[in-house]
N, C-alpha and C positions, 0 to 999 in steps of 0.2 A: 210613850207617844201613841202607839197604838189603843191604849185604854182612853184616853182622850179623843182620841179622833171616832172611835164608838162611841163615846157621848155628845159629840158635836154632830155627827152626820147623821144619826139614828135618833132624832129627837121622841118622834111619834112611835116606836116600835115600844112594845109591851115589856116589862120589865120579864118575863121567861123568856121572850127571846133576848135580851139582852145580858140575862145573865147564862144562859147555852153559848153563847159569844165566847163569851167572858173564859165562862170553862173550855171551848176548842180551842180558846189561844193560850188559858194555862197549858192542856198538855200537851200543844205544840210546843210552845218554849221549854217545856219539862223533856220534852224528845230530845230536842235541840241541844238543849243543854247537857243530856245525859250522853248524847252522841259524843259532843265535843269533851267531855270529860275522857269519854273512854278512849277517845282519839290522843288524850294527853296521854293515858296511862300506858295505852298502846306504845307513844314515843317512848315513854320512860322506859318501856321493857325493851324497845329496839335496843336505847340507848346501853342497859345493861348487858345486853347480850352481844353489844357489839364491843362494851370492852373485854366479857369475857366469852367468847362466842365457843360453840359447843366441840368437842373434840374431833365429830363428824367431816368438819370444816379443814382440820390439819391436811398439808401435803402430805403425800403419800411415796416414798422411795420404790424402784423394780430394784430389786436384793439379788445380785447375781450371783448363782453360786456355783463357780467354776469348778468342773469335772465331773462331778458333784463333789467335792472332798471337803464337807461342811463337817465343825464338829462341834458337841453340845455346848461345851464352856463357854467357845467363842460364839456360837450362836445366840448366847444368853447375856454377852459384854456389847454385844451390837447393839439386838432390841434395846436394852438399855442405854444403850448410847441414843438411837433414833426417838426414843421416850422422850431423855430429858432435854433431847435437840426441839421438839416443838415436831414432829414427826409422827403421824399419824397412824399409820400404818404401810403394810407392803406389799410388792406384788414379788411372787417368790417365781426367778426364772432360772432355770438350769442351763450353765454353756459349756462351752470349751473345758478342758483340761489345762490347765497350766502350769503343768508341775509332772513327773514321773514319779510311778511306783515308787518306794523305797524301804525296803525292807530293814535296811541299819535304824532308818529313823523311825518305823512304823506308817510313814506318809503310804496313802491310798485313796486313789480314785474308786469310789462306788455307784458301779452302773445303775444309768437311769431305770427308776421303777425295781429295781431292785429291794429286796425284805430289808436292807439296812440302808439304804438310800429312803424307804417310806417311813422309815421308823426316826429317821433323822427329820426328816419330814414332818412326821409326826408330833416330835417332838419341839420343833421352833414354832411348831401351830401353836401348842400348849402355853407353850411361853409366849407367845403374843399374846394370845387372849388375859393370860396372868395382869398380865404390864396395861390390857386397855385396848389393844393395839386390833384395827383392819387388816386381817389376811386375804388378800385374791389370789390365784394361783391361775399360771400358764398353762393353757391346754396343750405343755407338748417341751419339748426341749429347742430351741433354737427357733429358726421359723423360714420360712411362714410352717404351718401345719402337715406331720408326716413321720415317716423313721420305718424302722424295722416290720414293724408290722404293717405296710403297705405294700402288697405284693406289687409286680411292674402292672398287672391289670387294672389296678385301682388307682394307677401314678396321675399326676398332672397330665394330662391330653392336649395335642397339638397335631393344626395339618400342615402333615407333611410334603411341602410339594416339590418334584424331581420330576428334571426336564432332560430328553433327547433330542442330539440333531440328528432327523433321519435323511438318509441323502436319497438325490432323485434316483426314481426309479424302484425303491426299497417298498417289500411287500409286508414286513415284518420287524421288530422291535423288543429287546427284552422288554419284559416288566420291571420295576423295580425290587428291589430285593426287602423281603416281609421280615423283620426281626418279631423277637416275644414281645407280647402287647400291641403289635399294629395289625390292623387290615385295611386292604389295598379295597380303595373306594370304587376309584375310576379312573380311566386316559382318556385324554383328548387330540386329535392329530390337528394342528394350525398351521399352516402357512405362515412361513417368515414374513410374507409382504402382506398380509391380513390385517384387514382395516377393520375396525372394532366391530361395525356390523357384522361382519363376519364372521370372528369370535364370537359374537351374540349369539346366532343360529349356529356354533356347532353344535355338538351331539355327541356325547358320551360312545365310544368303542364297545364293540363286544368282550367281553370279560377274556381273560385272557390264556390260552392253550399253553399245557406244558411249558409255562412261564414268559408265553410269547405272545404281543399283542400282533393282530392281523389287521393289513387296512390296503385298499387301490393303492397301486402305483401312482406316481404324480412327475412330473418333469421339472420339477424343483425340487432343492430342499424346504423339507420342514421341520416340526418340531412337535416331540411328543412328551406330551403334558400330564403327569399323573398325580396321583392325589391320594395322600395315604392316611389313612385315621391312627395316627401316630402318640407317641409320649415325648415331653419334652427334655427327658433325663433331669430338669432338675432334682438336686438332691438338698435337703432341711442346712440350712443354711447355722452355719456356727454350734450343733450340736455336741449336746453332752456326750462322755464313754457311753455305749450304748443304746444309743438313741439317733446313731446316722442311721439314712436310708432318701429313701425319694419321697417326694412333696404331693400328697396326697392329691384327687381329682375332686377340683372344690366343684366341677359344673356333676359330680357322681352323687347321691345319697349315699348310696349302697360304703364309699370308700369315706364318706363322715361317718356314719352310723359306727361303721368298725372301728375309725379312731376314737371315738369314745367311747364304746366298749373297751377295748385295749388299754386306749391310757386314759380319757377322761377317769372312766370310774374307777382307775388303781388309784390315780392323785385325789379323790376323792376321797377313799376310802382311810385317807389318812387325816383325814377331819373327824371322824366318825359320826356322831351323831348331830352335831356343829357345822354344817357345810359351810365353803370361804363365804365371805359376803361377794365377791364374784367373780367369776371363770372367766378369764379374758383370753381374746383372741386378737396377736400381736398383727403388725403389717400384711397386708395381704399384698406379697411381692413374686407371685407364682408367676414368674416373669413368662413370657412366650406362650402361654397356653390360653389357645384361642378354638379347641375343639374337645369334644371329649364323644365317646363309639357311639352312644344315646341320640346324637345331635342332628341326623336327618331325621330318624324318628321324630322328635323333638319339634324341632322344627316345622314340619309337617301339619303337628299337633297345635301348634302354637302361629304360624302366619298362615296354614291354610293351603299351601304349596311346596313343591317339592324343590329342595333348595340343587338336589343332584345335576339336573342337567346346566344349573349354572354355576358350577363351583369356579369358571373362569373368570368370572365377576370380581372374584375375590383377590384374585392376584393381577388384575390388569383393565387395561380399557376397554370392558366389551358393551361399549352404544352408552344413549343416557339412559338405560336402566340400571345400570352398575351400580350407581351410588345406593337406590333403591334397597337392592338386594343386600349390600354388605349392610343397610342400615338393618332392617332384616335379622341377616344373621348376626350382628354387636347386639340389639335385644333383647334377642333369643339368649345369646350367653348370657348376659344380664339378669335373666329371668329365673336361666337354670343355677346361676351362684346364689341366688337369692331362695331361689325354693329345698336346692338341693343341700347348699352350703348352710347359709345364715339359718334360717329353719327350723333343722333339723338340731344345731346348737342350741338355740334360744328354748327348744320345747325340751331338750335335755335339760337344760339347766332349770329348768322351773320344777323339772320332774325329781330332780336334786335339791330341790328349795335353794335356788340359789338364785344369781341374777348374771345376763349375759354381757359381758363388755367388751367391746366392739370397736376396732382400730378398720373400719367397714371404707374404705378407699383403696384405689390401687390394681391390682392385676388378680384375678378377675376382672372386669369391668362395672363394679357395684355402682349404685347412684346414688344421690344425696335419699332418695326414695326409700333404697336399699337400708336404708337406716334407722329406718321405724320397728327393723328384728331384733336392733339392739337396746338391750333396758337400760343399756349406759353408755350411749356415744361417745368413742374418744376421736381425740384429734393428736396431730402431732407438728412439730414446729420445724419450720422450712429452712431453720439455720441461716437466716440473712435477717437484717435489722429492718427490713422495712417488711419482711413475710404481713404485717398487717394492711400495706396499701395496693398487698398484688393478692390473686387466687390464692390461697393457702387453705392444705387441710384442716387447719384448725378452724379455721373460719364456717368449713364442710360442716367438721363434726357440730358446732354451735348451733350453724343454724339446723340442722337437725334438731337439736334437741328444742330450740324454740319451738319449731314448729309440731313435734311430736309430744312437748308436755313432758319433756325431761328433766326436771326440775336440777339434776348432777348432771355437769358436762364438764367432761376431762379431757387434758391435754398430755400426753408424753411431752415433758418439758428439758429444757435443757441438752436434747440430743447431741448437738454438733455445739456445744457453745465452747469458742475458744480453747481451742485443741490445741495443744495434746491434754491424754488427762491427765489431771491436778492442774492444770493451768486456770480453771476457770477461779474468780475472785465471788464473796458475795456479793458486791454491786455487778457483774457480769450476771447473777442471776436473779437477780431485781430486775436488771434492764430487761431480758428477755420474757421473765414470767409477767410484767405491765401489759408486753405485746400479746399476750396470751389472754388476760383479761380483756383487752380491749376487743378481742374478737368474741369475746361471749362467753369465757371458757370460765369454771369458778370450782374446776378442783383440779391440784395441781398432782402430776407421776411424777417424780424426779429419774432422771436416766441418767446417773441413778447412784446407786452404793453397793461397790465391789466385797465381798466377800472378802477375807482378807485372813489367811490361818498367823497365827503369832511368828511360826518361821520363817517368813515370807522377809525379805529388805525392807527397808524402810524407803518407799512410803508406801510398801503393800504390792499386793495385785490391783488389776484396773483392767478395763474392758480396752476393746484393739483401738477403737472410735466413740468415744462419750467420754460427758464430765464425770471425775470420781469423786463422788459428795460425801466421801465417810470423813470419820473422826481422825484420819490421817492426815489431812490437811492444817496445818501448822492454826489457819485463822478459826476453826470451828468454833470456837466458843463463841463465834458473832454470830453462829447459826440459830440459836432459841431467837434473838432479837429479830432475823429475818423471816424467820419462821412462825413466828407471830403475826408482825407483817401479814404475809400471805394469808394465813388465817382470819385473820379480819375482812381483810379485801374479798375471800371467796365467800367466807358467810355473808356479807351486805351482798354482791350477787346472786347471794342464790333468795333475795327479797323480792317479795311480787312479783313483778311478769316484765317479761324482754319489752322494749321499748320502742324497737329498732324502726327509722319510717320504711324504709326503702328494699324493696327485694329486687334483686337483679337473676333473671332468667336465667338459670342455666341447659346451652343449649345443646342436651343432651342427644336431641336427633340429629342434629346436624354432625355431631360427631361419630355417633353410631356411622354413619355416612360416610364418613372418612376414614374408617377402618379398612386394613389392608394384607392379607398375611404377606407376608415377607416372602417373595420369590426372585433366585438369581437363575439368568437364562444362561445355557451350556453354550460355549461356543467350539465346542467340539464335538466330534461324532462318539470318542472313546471314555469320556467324563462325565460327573452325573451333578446335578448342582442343586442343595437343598436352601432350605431356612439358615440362616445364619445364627450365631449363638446367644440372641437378644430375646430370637422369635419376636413374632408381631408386639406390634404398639397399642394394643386393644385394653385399653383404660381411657374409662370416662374423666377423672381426675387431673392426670398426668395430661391430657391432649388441653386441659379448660386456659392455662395460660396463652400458646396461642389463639382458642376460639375466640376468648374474651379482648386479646390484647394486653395490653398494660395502662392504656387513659382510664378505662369506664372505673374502678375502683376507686383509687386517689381521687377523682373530680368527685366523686360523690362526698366521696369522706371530707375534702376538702371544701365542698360548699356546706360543710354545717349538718352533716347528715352521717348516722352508720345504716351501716346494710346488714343483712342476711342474703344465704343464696334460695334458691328455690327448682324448682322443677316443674315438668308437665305435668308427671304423673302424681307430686304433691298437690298442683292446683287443684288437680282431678280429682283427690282424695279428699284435701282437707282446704281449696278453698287459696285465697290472697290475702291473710292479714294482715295488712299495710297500708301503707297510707299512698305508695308508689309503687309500680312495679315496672320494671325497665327491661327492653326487649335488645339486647347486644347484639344485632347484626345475625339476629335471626332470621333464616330461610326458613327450614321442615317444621312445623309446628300443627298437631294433630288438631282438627276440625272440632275435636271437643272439649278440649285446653282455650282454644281460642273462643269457644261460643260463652268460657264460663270470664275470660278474659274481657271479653265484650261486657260481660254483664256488670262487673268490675268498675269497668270506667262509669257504665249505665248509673251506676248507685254513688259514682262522686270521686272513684276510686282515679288516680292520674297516672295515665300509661305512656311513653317514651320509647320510640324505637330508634335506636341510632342507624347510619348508613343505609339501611333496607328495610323495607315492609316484609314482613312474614310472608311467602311465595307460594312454597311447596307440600303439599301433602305427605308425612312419612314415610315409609314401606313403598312395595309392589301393588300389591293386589288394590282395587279400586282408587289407583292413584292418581287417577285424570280426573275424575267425579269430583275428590274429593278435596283437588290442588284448587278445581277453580271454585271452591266455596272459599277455599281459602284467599283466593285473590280475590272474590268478593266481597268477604269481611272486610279487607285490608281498604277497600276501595271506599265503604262505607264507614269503617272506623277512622280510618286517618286521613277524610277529606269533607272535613266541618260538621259530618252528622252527631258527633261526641266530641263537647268542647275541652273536654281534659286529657283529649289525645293528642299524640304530637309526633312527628316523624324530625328529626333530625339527622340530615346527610353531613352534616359536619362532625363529629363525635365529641371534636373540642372541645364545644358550646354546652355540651350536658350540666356540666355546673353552673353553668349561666340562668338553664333554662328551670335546671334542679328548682334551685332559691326561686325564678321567679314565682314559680308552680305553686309554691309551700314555703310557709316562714321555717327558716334554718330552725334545726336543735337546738344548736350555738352557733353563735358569732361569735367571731375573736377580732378584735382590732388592737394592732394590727393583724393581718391574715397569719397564722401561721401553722403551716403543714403539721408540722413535729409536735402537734399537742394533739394527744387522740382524746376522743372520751366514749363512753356505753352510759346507754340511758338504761334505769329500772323504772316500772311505775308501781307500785305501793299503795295500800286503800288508804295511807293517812300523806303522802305525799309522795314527790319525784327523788329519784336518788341518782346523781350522776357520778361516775370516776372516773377523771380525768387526769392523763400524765403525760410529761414531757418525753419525748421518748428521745431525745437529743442531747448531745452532751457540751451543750451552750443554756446558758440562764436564759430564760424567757420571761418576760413583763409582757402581759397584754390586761388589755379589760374584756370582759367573760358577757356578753348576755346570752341568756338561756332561755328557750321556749318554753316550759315550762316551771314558771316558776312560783312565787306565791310570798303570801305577806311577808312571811319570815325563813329565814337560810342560816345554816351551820356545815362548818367543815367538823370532819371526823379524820380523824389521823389514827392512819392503820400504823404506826407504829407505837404509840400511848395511847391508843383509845379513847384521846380525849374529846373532845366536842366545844367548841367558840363559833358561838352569835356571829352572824356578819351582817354589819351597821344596813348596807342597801342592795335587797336582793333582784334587783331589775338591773345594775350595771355592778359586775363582781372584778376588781383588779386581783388578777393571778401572780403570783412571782414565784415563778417556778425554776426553782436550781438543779442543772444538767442532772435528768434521767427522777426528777422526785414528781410524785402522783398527792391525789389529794381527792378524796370524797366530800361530794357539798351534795347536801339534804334541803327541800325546801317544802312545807308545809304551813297550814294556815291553821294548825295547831299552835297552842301557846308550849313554847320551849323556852326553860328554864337556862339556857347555854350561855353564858355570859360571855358577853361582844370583845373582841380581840380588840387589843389596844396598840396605837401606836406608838413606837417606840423611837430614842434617838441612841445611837452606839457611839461610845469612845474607848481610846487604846488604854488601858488601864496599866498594864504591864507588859514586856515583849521577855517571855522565857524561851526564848526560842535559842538560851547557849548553857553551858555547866552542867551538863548531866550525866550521872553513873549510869552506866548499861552495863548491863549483868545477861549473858549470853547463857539462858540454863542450861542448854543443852551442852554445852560446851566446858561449862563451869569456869568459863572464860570473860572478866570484869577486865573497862575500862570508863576512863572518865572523857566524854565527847565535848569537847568544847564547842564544836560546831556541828549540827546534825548533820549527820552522811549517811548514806546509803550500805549496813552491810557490805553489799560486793564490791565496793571499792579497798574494803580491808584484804589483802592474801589468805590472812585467820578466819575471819565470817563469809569471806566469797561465796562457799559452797554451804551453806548452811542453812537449813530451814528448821523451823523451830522459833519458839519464844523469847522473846528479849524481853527485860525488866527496864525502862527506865526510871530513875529519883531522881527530885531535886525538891527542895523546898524553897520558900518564899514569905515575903510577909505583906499583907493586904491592911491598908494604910487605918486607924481607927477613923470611924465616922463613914467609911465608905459605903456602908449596907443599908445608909438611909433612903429616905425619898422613892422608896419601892425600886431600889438598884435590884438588880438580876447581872448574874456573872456568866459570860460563856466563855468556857476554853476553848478558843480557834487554832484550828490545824491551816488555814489557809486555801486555796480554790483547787489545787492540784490543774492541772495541764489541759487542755484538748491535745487528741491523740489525732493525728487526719488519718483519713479516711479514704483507704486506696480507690483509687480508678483504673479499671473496673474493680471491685470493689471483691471479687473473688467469689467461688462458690459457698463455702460454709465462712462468714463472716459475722457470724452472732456474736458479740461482746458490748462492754461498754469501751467507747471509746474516749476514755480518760483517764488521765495515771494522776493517780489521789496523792495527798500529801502523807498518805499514810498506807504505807505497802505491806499488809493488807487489811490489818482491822486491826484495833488497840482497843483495852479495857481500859479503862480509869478510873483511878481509887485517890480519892482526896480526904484526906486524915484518916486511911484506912477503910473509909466506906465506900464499895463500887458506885459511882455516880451515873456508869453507862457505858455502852460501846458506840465506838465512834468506825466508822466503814465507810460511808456515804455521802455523798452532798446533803447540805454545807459543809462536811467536817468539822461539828462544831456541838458543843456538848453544854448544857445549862449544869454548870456545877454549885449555882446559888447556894440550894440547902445545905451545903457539906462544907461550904466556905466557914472561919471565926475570922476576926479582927487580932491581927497580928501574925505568928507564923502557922502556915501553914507545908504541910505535906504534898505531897505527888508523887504518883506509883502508875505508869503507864506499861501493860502489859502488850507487848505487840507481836502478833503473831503474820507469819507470811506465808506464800506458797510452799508447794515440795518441789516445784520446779528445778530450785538451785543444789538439792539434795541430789536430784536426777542427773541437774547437768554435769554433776562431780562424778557421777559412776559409770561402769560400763555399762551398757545397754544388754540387757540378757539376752542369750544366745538359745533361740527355741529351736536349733537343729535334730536334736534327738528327739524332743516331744514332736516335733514335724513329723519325722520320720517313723515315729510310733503312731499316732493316730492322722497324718494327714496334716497340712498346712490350710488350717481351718479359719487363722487371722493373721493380718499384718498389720503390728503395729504402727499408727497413723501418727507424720507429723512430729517424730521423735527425733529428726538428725537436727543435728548443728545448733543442740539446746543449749542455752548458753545463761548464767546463773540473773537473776532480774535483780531489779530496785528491790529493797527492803528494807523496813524498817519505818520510822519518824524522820519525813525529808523537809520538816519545817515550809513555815520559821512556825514556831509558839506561840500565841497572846493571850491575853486575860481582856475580855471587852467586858466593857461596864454598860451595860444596857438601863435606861432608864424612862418616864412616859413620858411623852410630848407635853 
């Protein structure tokens, strides 16, 4: 058309000009075309790589190996085990003891860092790398960070503060009493009836005479207030033999620097010339430590004032500058974990060619900011089913990595799921790890696989609190099938670039602000009353659920939209890539966060403050200059000068006002919460994964924001890829807790369109079966499927059962493009307590099939069956006439557990200290197992 429309509109122009025409629109179409070609080839190689996507992509198990008392054989029957599970690699941690000496047997615990505790070390290195396998290693034994080689001077730091009542008349006061590692800062003398001004303008005492502070007489009691640069005694929590001690001072260099000295580069040097691929640094849960000796110095250095003469600020109402100052001093911590802590790790590990991984939330008070030291953000799972529609650190670590260009972002997965261990099922860890994708996250730790010596009971060792994901559990063999899975789903994450429209502000100053050390007041004259055993609440993370609340996330999510978090000091750095950014009931917000927030909306960007306008200036020091620039943006921004701004005093309305702002990502109709999704964008199209995260069938219809001529689902468990007939309105049918990846590009894809189909009962095998109880070597014939534990014989029994029966499939049935599936049936909804409990992670449904079945028809595995639908395509493996059936079903070790005594760790207590309690272990009682029907053969055929 275009070649004719140059001969009709151009009559008079010269034939060189019209054949220079001619040629810039040959090698535009030649562009065009080679573009769109490679844009095909491009899918084609997606498409291969996403059925077999690269080993990179595997989860990754933490390998715990209690005492240390690891020995090579079994260290060698493992890796091989987590090889052929679909298991990636590990991250290798050292804990507890749980077993004694024993000389009759040769059993021995080998202290940490020890020549044969390295050399075991050494040696399961070797053997990963053999097998393929990702080794990271724990910088440390237990955690958070610390042990032996931390003298008390380099300990965790906290202020100490111990109060006296002086009675009237009193001219004099002890001091408080100076243990190793503290010194006495300062006192303050108060008046009981001392209205905050007052407190404001006191004044630090004269230091104090042969252990006695001097001060006027007064004709009241009052009360004297001292303040001590103290340690908070934490000691390394769950450590291996030889590796207790106290939790190192993450706001010190000097007490990092030595632990990697000490132990980083002993556990290095058992890599030798191979360092791990990377050095991780587990929770940071140095509870209570909110000072370290450094910190008025510091301080000083860093806000410009001397924090001394208002240390009263910190533990009470002294005027409205209080808030000011603690926000001040939370900062400063902040600053010095980050400079001192994270750091001085991250330039270690690169100086070891290796890379730093980062569990960067928690005590300390690090920030989403904080996390641009780590070269591998993790996150960790909040152990409750809906952790994706509230604050959670997974969601931290993500958007971290969006925003810092992390291309790997990891989550510790499965922490608390369905306790106790061996309790958790495969579909329990399907449901959990969807909630983890959906936050951004696309490489998965498993927490994890116990260590487990051959003499150990059956079902092994196991951690005090986590799932035990080794080859112990009766159902493993459904692990490569899940394992795959996963694998799929993290490789298409880790395609193109995050999606996400919406950042929601995290309002790190305002919490700064809220910070408080912990002070209880004496109410006696002969008593002394410190910090209690919690120490202060000074974590940015930990405080964000009340700052946020609980609406502003779900509405978001719920109108069609996911989010990222963000911060001050990332706008400041790196800017607002989003299409929204949403201000939660922000006050404190620094004058240069907001001039670049301004500039935001200036260029198109749509800003939303719920409840309040941004108020207050940060800090102390020029905080009046610089609150009322602050109130004058707000007055400028949020009163018609910028029409993409918006104040909402309701908070409800945020989803309302979300959609009207911006066309959704998706829509679902009807509405429904419990379907989450993450968008990618990709140079040849959008890639969305979306799951049910509920354990009810959902039906809706799907529009997608961005979408495009043509769409295909990718099924992360076959890898296969089908055409979908209309990609502007997509019907979803999603069975409790199943996910589903839909691609849509204006590339030409070869994916042939999913057809619909109608089903009938062909057969109902759901009576006559031989079961063969292997472990048992115990055969019976079930006439009607039962549960195991209803039998006295199988009650306690975990382990494999065989069942057979055979059949015969009518001739002529396999015409007309028939397809055969074996149905297991919907299995149950489980309700769902109210309140709904603290660690509540599982799937809430009990399958027809307790807990995974293999399936072998005429002797060929057809597949494993775990999951919604419960239902298996056994077509190719079907003939006309009889056929076979051989269902392998595997179950928890739960009812193995609930048959035995529960082991008695009083002597190992009493040998090293009572370092765990078993979580969630009484009144276990043996579950459903088995095939609880009914059976059918459905005849699926096309409309």
């Amino acid at each position: 058309m275009l070649h004719r429309k140059l001969q009709e509109n151009e009559p008079g122009r010269s034939g060189n000009k019209y054949r220079t025409l001619m040629m810039l629109w040959a090698v535009a179409m030649t562009i065009a075309l080679s573009a769109h070609g490679q844009s095909d080839a491009s899918i084609a190689e997606l498409h291969r790589r996403f059925m077999n996507p690269p080993d990179s992509s595997r989860i990754m198990m933490r390998w715990w190996w209690f005492g240390p008392a690891a020995k090579d054989a079994e260290l060698t029957k493992e890796l091989k085990q987590m090889r052929a599970a679909g298991i990636g690699g590990v991250e290798i941690a050292n804990l507890y003891a749980l077993a004694l000496d024993d000389p009759s047997t040769g059993f021995r615990n080998t202290p940490f860092l020890s020549q044969e505790h390295l050399e075991t070390l050494r040696f399961a290195v070797a053997e990963a790398r053999r097998l393929g396998l990702r080794v990271d290693v724990t910088l440390g034994s237990g955690w958070p960070l610390g042990g032996p080689n931390t003298p008390i001077t380099e300990a965790a730091g906290k202020l100490r503060v111990e109060s006296r009542i002086v009675d009237p008349g009193t001219t004099s006061a002890l001091a408080p009493f100076i243990d190793q590692g503290e010194v006495l800062i300062s006192g303050f003398i108060v008046e009981r009836s001392a209205l905050p001004g007052d407190i404001a303008r006191a004044e630090p005492l004269a230091p104090p005479v042969s252990g006695l502070y001097s001060f006027p007489p007064a004709s009241q009691s009052r009360t004297l207030i001292c303040f001590v640069s103290s340690r908070t005694g934490m000691m390394v929590k769950r450590p291996a033999v030889g590796a207790a001690g106290f939790v190192l001072d993450h706001y010190d260099r000097a007490a990092t620097n030595s632990h990697l000295h000490s132990v980083g580069d002993r556990l290095l040097s058992a890599f030798g010339n191979q360092p791990p691929y990377a050095a991780f640094s587990d929770s940071l849960e140095d509870y209570g430590s909110d000072w370290s000796p450094a910190m008025l110095n510091e301080f000083q250095r860093r806000r410009g004032y001397d924090l001394g003469p208002h240390l009263l600020a910190l533990v009470m109402d002294a005027g409205p500058e209080a808030a000011a100052i603690r926000h001040d001093w939370g900062r400063t911590l902040t600053e010095m974990a980050d400079d001192n802590f994270l750091k001085p790790i991250q330039v270690w590990a690169h100086e070891h060619s290796t890379q730093f991984r980062s569990q960067t939330y928690g005590f300390p008070p690090v920030t989403l900011w904080s996390n641009r030291l780590a070269d591998l953000p993790e996150g960790e799972g909040k152990a409750t089913f809906n952790m994706w529609r509230e604050f959670s650190d997974t969601r931290w670590a993500a958007s971290a990595g969006h925003l810092f260009h992390r291309p790997v972002i990891s989550s510790e997965t499965w922490t608390w799921l369905h306790s106790p261990a061996f309790r958790a099922t495969p579909l329990d860890m399907k449901a959990e790890a969807d909630l983890h994708f959906l936050q951004g996250i696309n490489q998965l730790v498993g927490h994890g696989w116990p260590y487990s010596p051959p003499s150990a009971i059956e079902p092994g060792w196991r951690m005090y609190a986590a799932a035990a994901l080794n080859a112990h559990n009766p159902w493993f063999f459904a692990m490569p099938d899940l394992s795959r899975y996963l694998q799929r789903v993290s490789f298409a994450l880790r395609q193109g670039e995050p999606a996400n429209d919406v950042a929601l502000l995290l309002p790190n100053d305002d919490v700064w602000a809220s910070f408080k050390a912990q002070f209880k007041q004496r109410s006696s004259p002969t008593s002394a009353t410190s910090f209690d055993e919690t120490g202060s609440n000074v974590s940015i993370d930990e405080s964000m659920d009340k700052a946020l609340g609980k609406q502003v996330i779900a509405q978001i999510l719920d109108a069609g939209f996911n989010l990222d978090f963000i911060d001050a000091d990332t706008i400041d750095n790196a800017g607002i890539p989003y299409r929204v950014l949403i201000l939660p009931d922000v006050n404190r917000l620094p004058v240069s966060t907001y001039e670049k927030i301004v500039g935001f909306a200036r260029n198109g960007g749509i800003v939303i403050a719920t409840r309040r306008l941004p108020a207050t200036a940060p800090g102390l020091l020029h905080a009046d200059q610089e609150s009322a620039q602050i109130k004058k943006l707000s007055q400028q921004f949020f009163h018609g000068e910028i029409p993409t701004a918006h104040v909402l005093e309701d908070e409800t309305k945020l989803g309302a006002e979300l959609a009207t702002d911006t066309p959704p990502d998706l829509k679902l109709s009807p509405p429904t919460p419990a379907i989450g999704f993450i968008h990618r964008k990709l140079p040849t199209g959008n890639l969305y994964f979306v799951a049910n995260t509920s354990n009810e069938r959902k039906q809706v219809r799907a529009q997608f924001r961005d979408t495009a001529s043509r769409a295909e689902t990718w099924d992360g468990f076959s890898g296969a890829i089908s055409g979908i007939p209309n990609p502007r309105n997509i019907d979803l049918d999603l069975a409790p807790y199943e996910s589903r990846l839909i691609f849509f590009t204006d590339a030409a894809v070869a994916a042939p369109l999913e057809v619909k189909r109608s089903e009938t009962v062909e057969l109902d095998l759901s009576r006559s079966w031989k079961v063969t109880f292997d472990g048992l070597g115990l055969s019976t014939d079930m006439d009607r499927l039962t549960s195991w534990n209803e039998d006295t014989k199988t009650k306690f029994y975990s382990g494999l059962a065989t069942y057979q029966k055979s059949f015969d499939l009518p001739h002529e049935s396999k015409k007309q493009g028939a397809e055969f599936l074996l149905d297991f049936g919907e299995g149950s909804k489980e309700s769902i307590p109210s309140p709904p409990g603290e660690h509540n992670m599982k799937a809430y449904l009990d399958g027809p099939i307790r807990e995974a079945a293999q399936v072998y028809v005429n002797g060929k595995l057809a597949g494993v069956v775990w999951r919604p639908p419960f239902r298996l395509d056994v077509t190719p493996y079907l003939r006309e006439g009889e056929n076979s059936l051989r269902i392998v079903v595997g179950n928890t070790a739960i009812n193995t557990i609930a048959g035995q005594s529960l082991p008695d760790y009083r002597l190992l207590w009493q040998c090293y200290g009572k370092l765990f309690t078993p979580q969630d272990m009484e009144n276990l009682h043996p579950l459903p197992s088995g095939i609880l029907g009914p059976v059918t053969l459905i005849k699926s055929i096309p409309r």
